[in-house]
N, C-alpha and C positions, 0 to 999 in steps of 0.2 A: 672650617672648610665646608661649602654648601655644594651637592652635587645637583644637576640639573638638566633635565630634557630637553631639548627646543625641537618644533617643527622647523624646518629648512625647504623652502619651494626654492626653485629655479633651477635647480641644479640637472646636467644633464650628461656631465662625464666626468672622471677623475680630476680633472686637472680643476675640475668646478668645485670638488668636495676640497682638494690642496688649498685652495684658494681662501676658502671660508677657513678651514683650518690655519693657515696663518694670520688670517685675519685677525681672528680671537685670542690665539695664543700671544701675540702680542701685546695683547691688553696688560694692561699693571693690575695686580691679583688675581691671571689667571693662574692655577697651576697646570691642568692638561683640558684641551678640547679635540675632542675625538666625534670626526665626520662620518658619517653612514651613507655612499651612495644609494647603496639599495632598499632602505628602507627611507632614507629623506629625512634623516634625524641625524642631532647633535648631541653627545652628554658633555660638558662642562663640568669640572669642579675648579672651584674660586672660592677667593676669602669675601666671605659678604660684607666685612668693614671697609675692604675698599672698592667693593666691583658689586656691580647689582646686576637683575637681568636683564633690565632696560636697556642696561648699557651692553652687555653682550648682541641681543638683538639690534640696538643701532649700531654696530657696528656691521652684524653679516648684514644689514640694509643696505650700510654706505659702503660694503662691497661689490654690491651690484647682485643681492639676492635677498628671498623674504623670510623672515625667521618668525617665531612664534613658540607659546608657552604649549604644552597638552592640555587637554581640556582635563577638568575633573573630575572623577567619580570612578576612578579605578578603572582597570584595564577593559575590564567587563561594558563597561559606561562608553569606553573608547574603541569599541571593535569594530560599530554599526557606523560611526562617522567614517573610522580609517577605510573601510571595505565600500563604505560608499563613497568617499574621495576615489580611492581604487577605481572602483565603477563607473565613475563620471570623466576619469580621466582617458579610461580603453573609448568608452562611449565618444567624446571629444576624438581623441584618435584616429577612429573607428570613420566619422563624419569626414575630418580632413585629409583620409587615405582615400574615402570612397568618391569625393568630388574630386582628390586632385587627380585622382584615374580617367577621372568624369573628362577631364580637360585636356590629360595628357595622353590619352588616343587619339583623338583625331587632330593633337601636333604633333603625336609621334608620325602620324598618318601623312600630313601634309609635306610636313617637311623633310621624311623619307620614302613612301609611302612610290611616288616617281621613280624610284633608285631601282626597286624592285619590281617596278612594271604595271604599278597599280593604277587604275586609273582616277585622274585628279581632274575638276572643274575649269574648266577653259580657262577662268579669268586667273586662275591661280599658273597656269602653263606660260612657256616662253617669260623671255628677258624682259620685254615691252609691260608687262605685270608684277614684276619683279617688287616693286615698292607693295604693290596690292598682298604679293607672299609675303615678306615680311612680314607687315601688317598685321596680316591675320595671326604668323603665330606670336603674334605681340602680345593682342587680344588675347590670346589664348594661354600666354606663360604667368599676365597678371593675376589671373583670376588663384592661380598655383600658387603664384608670390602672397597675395593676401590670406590665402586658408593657412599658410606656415609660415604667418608672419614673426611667428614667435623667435624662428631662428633667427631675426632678422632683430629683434626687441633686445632679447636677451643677448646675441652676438656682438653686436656692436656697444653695448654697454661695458660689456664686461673687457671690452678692446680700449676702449674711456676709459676706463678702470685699472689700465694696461695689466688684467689679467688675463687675457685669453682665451678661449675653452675650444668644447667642438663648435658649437653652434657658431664663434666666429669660422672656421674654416668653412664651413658651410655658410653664412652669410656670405665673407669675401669671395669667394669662388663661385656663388652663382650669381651673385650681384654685377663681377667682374663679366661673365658669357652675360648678362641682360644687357649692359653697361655697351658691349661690346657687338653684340644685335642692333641696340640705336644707333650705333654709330656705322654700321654697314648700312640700316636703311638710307640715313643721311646721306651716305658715297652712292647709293642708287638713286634714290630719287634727285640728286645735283646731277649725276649723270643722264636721268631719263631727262633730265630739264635742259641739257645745254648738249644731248646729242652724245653723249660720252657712252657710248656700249663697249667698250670694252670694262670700263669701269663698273658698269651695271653686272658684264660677267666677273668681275674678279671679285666682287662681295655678294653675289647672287646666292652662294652655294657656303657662305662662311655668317652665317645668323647664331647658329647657339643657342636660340630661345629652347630648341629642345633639350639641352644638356642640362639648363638652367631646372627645366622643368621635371625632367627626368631624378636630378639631384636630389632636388627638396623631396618629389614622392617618394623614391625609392629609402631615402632615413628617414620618413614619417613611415614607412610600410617595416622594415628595421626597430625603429622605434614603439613601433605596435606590436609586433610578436615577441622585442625584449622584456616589455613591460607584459603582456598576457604572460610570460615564462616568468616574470619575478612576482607576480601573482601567485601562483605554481608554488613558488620554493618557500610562500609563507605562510604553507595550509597550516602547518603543525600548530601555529600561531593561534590562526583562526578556529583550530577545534579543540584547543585548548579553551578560548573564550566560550566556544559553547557550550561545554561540560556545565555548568554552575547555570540553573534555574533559574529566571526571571523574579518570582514570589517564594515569598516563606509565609508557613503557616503558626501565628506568635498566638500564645498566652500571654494576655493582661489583663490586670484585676480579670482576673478566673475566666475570660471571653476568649474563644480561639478565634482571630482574626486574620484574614489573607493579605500580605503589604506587600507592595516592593521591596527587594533582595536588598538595595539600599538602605533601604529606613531601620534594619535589624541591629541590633545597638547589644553591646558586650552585656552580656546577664539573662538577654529576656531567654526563655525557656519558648523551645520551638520543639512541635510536634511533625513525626514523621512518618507516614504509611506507608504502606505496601508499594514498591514500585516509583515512588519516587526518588529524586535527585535532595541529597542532605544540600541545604542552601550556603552553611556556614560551616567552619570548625568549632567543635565543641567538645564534652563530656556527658554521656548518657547520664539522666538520674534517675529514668525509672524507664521500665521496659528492657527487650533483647529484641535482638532481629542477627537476622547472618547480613551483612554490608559488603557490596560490592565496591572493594575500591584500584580495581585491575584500571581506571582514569590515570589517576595519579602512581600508582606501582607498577601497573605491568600484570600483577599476579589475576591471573583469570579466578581463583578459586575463591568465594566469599569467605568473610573472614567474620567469627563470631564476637558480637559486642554482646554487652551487658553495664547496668552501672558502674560509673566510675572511669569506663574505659574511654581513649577518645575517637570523633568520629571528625572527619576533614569532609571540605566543601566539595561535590563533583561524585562523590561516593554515590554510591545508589542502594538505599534500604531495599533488602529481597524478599524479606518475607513478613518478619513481625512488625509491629503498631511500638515504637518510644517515642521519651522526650527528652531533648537535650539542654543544656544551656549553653548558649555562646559565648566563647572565649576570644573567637577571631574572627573580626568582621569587615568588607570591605577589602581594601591593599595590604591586608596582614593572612589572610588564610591563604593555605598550602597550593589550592589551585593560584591564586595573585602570586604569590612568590613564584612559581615553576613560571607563570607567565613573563615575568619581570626578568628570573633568568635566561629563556629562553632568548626575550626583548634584546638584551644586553651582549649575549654571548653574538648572534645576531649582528648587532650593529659595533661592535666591536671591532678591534684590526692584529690580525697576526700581523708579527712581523715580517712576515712574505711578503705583505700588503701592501708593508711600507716604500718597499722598494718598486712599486707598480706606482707610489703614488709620488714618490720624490721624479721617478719620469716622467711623470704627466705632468710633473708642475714646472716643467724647464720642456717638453715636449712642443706643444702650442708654436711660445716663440720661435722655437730652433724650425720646425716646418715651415712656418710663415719666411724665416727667412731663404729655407733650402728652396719653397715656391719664386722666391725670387731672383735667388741664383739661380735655375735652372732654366726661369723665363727669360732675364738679361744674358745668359750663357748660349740659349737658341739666336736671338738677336744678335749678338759678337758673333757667329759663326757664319751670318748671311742667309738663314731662314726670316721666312715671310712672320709678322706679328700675330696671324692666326695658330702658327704651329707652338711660338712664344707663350702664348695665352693656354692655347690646350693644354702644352705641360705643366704649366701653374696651377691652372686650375684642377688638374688630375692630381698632385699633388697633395694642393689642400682637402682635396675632396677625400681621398684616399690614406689620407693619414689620421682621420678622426680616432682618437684614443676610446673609441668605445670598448675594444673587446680587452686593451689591457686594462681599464675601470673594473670592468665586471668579472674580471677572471680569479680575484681570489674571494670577493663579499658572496659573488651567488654561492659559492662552492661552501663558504663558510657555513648560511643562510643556512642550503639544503642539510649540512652535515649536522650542524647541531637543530635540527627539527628534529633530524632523521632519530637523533641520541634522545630527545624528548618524548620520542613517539614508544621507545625501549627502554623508558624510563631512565635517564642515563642526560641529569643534568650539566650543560657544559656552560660555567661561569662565564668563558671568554674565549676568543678567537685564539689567544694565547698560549692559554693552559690547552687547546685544540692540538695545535701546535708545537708544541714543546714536547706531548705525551709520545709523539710519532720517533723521539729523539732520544726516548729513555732505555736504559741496557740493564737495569735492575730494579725490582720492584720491592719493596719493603713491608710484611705484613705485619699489622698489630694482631696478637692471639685472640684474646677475648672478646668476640662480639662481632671480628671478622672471619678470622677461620672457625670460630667454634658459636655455639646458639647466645653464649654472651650471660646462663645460668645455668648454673647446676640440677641438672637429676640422677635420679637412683640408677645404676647400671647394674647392680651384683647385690643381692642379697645369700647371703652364706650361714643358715642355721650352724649353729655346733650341735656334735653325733646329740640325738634324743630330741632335740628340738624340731618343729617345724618353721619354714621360711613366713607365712602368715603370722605365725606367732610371735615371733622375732620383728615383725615389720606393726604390730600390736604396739608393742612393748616399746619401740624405738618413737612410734606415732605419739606416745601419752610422753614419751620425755621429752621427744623436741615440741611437742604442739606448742607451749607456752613462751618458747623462743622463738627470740628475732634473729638467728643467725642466717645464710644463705644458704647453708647445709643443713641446717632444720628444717625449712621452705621447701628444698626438694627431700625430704622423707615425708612431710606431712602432704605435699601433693603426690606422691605417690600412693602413699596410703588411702586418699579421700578416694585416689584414681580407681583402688580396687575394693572401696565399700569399706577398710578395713574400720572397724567396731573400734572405738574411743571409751578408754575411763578417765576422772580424776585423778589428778594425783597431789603430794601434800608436801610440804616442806621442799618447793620446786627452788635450785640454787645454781644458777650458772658459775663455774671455779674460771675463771679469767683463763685463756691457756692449754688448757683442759677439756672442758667441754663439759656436759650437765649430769646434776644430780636431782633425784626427787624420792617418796616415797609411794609405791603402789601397794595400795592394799597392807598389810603388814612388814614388807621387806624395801629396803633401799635400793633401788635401784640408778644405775647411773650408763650414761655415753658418750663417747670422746676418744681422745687419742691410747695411744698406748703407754703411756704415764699415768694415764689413770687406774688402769686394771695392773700395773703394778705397785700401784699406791695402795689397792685394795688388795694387793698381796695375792692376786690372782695367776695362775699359768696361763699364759695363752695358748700353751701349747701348737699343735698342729696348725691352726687359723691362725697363725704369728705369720707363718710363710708363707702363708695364702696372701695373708694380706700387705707381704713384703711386697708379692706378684702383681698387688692390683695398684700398688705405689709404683711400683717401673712403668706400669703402662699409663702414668699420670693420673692414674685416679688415688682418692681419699678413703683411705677405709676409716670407716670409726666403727669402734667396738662399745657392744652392749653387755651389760654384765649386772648377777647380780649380788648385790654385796654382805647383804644377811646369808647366803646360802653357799656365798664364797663360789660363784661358778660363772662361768663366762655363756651367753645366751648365743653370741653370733658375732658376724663383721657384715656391716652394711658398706656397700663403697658408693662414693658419689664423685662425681666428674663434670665440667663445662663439656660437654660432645659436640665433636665435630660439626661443622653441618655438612647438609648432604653433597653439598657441591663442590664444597674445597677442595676435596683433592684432585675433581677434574679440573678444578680452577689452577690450580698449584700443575698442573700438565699442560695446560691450556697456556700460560706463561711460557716453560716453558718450550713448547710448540713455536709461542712467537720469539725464539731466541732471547729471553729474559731471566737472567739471574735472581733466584728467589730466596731473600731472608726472612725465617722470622725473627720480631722485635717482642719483647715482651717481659713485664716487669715479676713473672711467675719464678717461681724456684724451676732452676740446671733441670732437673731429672722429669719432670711434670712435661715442660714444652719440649724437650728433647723425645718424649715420649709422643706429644703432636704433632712433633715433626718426623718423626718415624712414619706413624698411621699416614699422616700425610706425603710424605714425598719430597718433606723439606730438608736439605741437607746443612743448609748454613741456618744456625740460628743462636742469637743472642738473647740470653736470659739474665733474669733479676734486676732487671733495668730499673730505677726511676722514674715516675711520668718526669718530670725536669730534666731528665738524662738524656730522653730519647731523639731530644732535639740533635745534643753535644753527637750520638751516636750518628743519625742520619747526615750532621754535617763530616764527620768524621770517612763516612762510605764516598761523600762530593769531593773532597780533600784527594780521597784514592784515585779521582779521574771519574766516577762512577755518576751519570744520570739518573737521578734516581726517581721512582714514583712511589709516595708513602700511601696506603692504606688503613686508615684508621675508622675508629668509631667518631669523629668529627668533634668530641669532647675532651675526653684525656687525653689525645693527641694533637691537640690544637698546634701545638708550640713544632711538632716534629710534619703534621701537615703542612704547617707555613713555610718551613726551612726546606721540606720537599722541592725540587724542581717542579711536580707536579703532585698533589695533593687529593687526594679521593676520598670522600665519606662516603662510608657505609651505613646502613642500620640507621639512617636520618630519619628515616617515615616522613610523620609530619613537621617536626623539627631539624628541617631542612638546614645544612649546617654552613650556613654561605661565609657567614666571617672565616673557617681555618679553613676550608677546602677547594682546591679550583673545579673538581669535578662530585658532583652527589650521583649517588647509585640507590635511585628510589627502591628498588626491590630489595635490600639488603642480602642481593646476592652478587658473591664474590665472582662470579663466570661474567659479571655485568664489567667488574675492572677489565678482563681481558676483551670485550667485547669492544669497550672503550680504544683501548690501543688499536684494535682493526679499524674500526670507524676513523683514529685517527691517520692512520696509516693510508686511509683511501680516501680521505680527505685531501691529505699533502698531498698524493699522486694527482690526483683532479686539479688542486691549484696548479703544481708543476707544469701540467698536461697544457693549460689553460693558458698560463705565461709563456711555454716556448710556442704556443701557434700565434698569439697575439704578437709576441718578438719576432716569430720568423717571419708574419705576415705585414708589419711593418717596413722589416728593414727587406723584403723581396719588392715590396708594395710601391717605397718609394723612389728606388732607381728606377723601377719599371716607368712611373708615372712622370719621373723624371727627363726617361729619354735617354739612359746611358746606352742601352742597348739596341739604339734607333740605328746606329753605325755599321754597326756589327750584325748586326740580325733584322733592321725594318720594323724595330718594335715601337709603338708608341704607344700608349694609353688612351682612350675615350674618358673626359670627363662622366660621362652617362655611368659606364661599366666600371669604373673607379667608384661611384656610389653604389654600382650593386654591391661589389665588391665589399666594401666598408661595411657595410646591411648585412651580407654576408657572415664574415667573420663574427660577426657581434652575435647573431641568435646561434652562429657554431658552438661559442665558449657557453654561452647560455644553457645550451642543449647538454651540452656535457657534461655540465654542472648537474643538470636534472638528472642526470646517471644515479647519483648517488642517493636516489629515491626507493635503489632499487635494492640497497645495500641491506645484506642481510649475515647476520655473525656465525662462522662455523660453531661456536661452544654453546652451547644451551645445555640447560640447568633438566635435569636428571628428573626432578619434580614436574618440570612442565612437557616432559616425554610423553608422546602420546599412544597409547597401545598401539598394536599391529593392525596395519588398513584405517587407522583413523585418521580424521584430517585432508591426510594427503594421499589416498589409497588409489593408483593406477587403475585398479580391477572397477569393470563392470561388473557388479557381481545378480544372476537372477534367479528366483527359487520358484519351483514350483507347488504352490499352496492350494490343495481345495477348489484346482481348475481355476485359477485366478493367478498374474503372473505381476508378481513383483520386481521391479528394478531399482537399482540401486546408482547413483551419480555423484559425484565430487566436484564442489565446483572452487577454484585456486582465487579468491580476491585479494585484493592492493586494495589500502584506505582504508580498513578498518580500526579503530584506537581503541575503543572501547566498549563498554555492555551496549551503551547508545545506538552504535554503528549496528553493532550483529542483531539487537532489536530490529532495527529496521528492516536490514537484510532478510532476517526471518519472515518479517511480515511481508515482505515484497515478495517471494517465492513463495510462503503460504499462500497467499490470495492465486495462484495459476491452480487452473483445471491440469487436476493430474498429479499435481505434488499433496502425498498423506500427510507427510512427517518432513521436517529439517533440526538438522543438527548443528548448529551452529561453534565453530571454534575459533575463539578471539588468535588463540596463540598458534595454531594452526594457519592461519589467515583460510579458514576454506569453511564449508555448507556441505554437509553431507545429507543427501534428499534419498527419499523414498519414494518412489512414483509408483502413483497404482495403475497409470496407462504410460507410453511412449510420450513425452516429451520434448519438441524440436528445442534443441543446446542454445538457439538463436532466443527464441522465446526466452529462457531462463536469463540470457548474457541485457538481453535489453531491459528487462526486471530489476535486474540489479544495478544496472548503468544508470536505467531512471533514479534510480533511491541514493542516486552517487555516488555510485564506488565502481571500480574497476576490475573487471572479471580478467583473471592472465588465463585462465585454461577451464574447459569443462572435460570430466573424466569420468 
């Protein structure tokens, strides 16, 4: 099976994406094609031995739209076309909203312009000119008719095609009032010709050209402000692409040379200074530096490299001169993946979607027909063919499915940016979806609730000894072992300088734990098997170190064995991380039953789950088991969402309703998980559920105004309520109408721009008055008066952004000092004079970003 991208032009409402959508699926070797209105894209997966992509593409052709492959060269390669298709298309827009204004004032003018008392040009007044008004707003609607010819290209096509969409309802119904203007001129001017005035009055005042003309503008003005708002909802997109540098600086044969970001090919050894953007993913092999990689994580705090370690593309070196070697180049580094997820989860479809989109695809026709029931139902009842015609066309005009189209992609669109921008990947519209529906959350121990390795917690001399000395002694016998409990003694030990000797006869007992010889005497460390194999008491430190086994930690004892005496009990432990247990609160806050999962001995995670907060938890599990288990919690009724390290839990991430890696970093774990938590913190899973939870509300929100507003929209336009109350609809006001609705759902969608998660992570706490500090605060120095300002932005993602930000307040007369904080979203200034708030707010608008408050 081949999975595949396609561009899709033409499309301009649900029932257009429905459309192509079965087009495709129908094909023999599709298996699924899933439509994107709001981005204008298709993915496909098909069997390539029977189905090519030719043949996919001629097929949305001979549906009546234009398909295409993406261009190549990675997502990076494809930002500057997509943003400039973007651009040319508002631009296009932009020209045919402003000419058809250009037009449709002075017919809005002419041809009501009298009603209101205005004054009009002789030759256009009185009956006897009646052919000359026409006329003119004939003149005056074609010029309307040909700038938005398109509704007219693509509407009727796709009615050939007997698929339907909006753009038919807006062809037939304004074509139907132009259609129907000729045909009044023709009853005036046979009447000005053979003496007929009353006939000249009876179609004098029934033209249409303005409704006609009013139509087409007012969904090209609609159409204009959807498309700037879907613009909008796909920044996260767009600065994700611009994270990742244009050039890299490469070693070949010994010459450092500056290439395109392109041309960097797996191996070559790239050099990287101070202040730049890392071009690729790789592994240091000479040099340190602290690396900014709060792009792709979130975490504001630079993170130290050195060789060996790895560095991903979008990072930003802060301080020291390395060189790395490329591992990941092009559509395979961690910024291309985050892109691709984003791309995907984006154009994807919950299944809320779906049922927006099985309406729209039986919608069309059922309108066209209710248009024609309502207009043969005015004629049966002895109304004039004017009144006939109005409710038709108010109909069609007023029933365009735009706002049920767009009511759940923008929503989706903005929700998963918004999850990208907080590091908080969402695979699909789906697992979006589903996460808002879950009633229990399943944690793995190792690596989710705890740092994922063991260190030293407790060192314990026996009476005589000292703790340095005992952490000596324990350094020289694990140094030479590979175990993960030697690893944390000897980095503990390195951590506090402790002093290293040799040692001889070094012998790991399987089981046990180590034996070696220091200096004259044997020495050994290990469990408590051992020190009674060396026929040692442990006396008192037995029950110390019973204490440090309940509370899930490892003691192992050092002893030594020429001397027959026990040295000490070192304990080691996986600890917690900082966050877990607000995370494990944070759950439940959002009404979430929380287990741990974990393949650790009863007494160890029962001791985890104590520290933490967890009350249900299942120990000694098998990775193979944990799958059997989490299906066992679905079986009980239970929604479940698994939390794993994306590795050993693959098997129980997949069986999850909803799946989340943790601890991904750069190996972003897309095969087992529907959601990654780039920061490898666990407050991120609970942040995720709110995001999903205000996601759902917004599409919910989205479908009952676009429901209520069709089915109020179409009796109105209808005429049921003409009887009863005098109601009748203006074709005109049925297209604002329709325009209306559409940038409503739109707008609300862009709500969730604004979504921000009550739980944050403990480490990213910002002391008191930082950031977001209320207070003016002013001091008096040395006869010189200092001020102090807070300024609140929106749109900052990463070092990039607050660079700028800095430098754009830097440069004002009167700012000393700025403080910049990514995770704050705010600039905390120092002014050495009074500052006007307005000055600062346009500083920083210039440089692109959005001031909410200055303080």
């Amino acid at each position: 099976m081949a999975k595949q991208k396609f561009e899709i032009t033409g499309m301009t409402c649900s029932a257009c994406s429905a459309h192509v959508e079965k087009a495709v699926n129908k094909l023999e070797g599709i298996k699924t094609a899933t439509v994107s209105l709001m981005t204008n894209s298709m993915v496909a997966e098909f069997d390539e031995k029977v189905l090519s992509s030719e043949d996919i593409i001629r097929a949305v052709v001979q549906s009546g739209y234009g398909a295409s492959l993406p261009q190549k060269g990675g997502a990076k390669a494809q930002a500057a076309p997509q943003e400039d298709v973007m651009a040319q298309e508002l631009a296009a827009m932009k020209h045919r909203m402003i000419w058809s204004f250009a037009f449709l004032i002075p017919l809005f003018y002419i041809s009501m312009g009298h009603m209101m008392g205005a004054p009009l040009p002789e030759i256009l007044l009185g009956h006897e000119n009646a052919a000359i008004f026409g006329l003119t707003q004939l003149l005056l609607t074609l010029p309307i008719m040909y700038l938005n010819d398109k509704y007219y290209k693509v509407g009727f096509k796709t009615l050939w095609n007997r698929a339907p969409n909006m753009d038919s309802l807006i062809a037939v119904g304004s074509i139907a009032a132009v259609i129907y203007g000729v045909f009044a001129i023709y009853q005036m001017a046979y009447g000005l010709g053979h003496g007929d005035m009353e006939r000249v009055a009876k179609y004098h005042m029934d033209l249409y050209f303005e409704s006609a003309g009013m139509i087409l503008t007012l969904i090209t003005l609609g159409k204009f402000l959807e498309t700037r708002s879907k613009g909008k909802t796909s920044q996260a997109i767009s600065r994700l692409m611009d994270l990742a540098p244009k050039t890299a600086h490469v070693v070949r044969e010994g010459v450092e040379t500056e290439i395109p970001v392109e041309e960097v090919r797996v191996g070559d050894r790239v050099v990287v200074r101070p202040g730049q953007s890392i071009p690729v993913d790789g592994v240091i092999v000479e040099g340190q530096s602290a690396v900014d990689e709060s792009a792709l994580t979130g975490e504001s705090l630079p993170v130290d490299k050195g060789p060996g370690d790895k560095v991903a593309a979008a990072s930003i070196n802060k301080s020291g001169f390395f060189t790395f070697e490329a591992s990941r180049v092009g559509e395979d580094t961690t910024l291309a993946q985050m892109i691709r997820l984003v791309e995907e989860a984006s154009a994807s479809k919950a299944p809320i979607a779906k049922l927006a989109d099985k309406v729209s695809g039986i919608f069309v026709p059922v309108v066209m027909t209710i248009a024609l029931i309502a207009a043969a139902a005015w004629l049966a009842t002895g109304h004039g063919f004017t009144q006939a015609l109005t409710a038709g066309v108010a109909v069609l005009v007023i029933s365009c499915p735009c706002a049920l189209g767009l009511a759940t992609p923008v929503a989706i669109m903005v929700g998963t940016g918004k999850g990208a921008e907080n590091g908080i990947l969402i695979r699909s519209a789906e697992a979006l979806e589903t996460l808002h529906t879950v009633d229990m959350v399943v944690l793995d121990k190792t690596g989710t609730l705890t740092q994922g390795k063991p260190v030293v917690t407790d060192i314990i001399p026996a009476p005589g000894n000292d703790g340095d000395g005992l952490l000596c002694t324990a350094f020289c016998l694990e140094g030479p072992s590979e175990h993960p409990l030697a690893t944390a003694i000897v980095e503990e030990a390195e951590r506090r300088d402790i002093p290293i000797t040799s040692v001889g006869g070094f012998t790991a007992v399987h089981g046990r734990g180590v034996r070696a010889s220091i200096g004259s005497n044997i020495c050994f460390g290990g469990n408590r098997v051992m020190v009674e194999e060396a026929g040692i008491d442990p006396g008192p430190l037995a029950v110390k170190a019973d204490e440090l086994a309940a509370q899930g930690k490892t003691p192992l004892y050092f002893g030594d064995e020429t001397d027959k005496k026990l040295l000490g009990v070192i304990a080691v432990a996986d600890t917690p991380k900082p966050s877990s247990r607000d995370a494990v609160a944070a759950f439940r806050e959002l009404g979430l039953e929380v287990v741990m999962l974990t393949g650790d001995n009863r007494r160890t995670a029962e001791a985890i789950g104590r520290e933490l907060g967890v009350t249900q938890v299942i120990a000694e599990v098998l990775p193979q088991d944990k799958e059997r288990k989490v299906a066992a919690l679905q079986a009980e009724g239970k929604k479940v969402a698994m939390v794993g390290d994306g590795i050993n839990d693959a098997p129980a991430l997949a069986r999850a309703d909803v799946g989340l890696a943790i601890g991904a970093g750069t190996d972003v774990a897309i095969e087992s998980a529907d959601i990654v938590l780039m920061k490898s913190d666990l407050l991120d899973a609970a942040a995720a559920v709110e995001l999903s939870r205000a996601t759902i509300r917004n599409i919910k929100q989205n479908l009952f105004w676009a429901f209520f507003y069709n089915s109020l929209g179409i009796p109105l336009a209808a005429g049921v309520f003409y009887a009863a109350l005098g109601w009748q609809l203006d074709p005109m006001f049925a297209a604002a109408a329709m325009s209306l609705s559409s940038v409503t759902v739109v707008t609300n969608a862009l709500r969730l721009r604004s979504f921000h998660s009550r739980f944050r992570s403990a480490s990213s706490a910002e002391a008191p008055c930082e950031g977001s500090c209320p207070l003016e605060i002013k001091t008096a120095q040395g006869g010189n008066e200092t001020m102090k300002k807070t300024m609140i932005i929106e749109g900052m993602m990463c070092a990039h952004c607050t660079g700028r930000v800095e430098k754009a307040l830097s440069a004002i007369d009167g700012v000393s000092a700025v403080e910049m904080s990514l995770e704050g979203k705010s600039a905390a200034l120092t002014l050495s004079k009074d500052v006007d708030d307005q000055v600062l707010t346009d500083a920083v608008t210039q440089a692109g970003y959005e001031v909410v408050s200055v303080q």
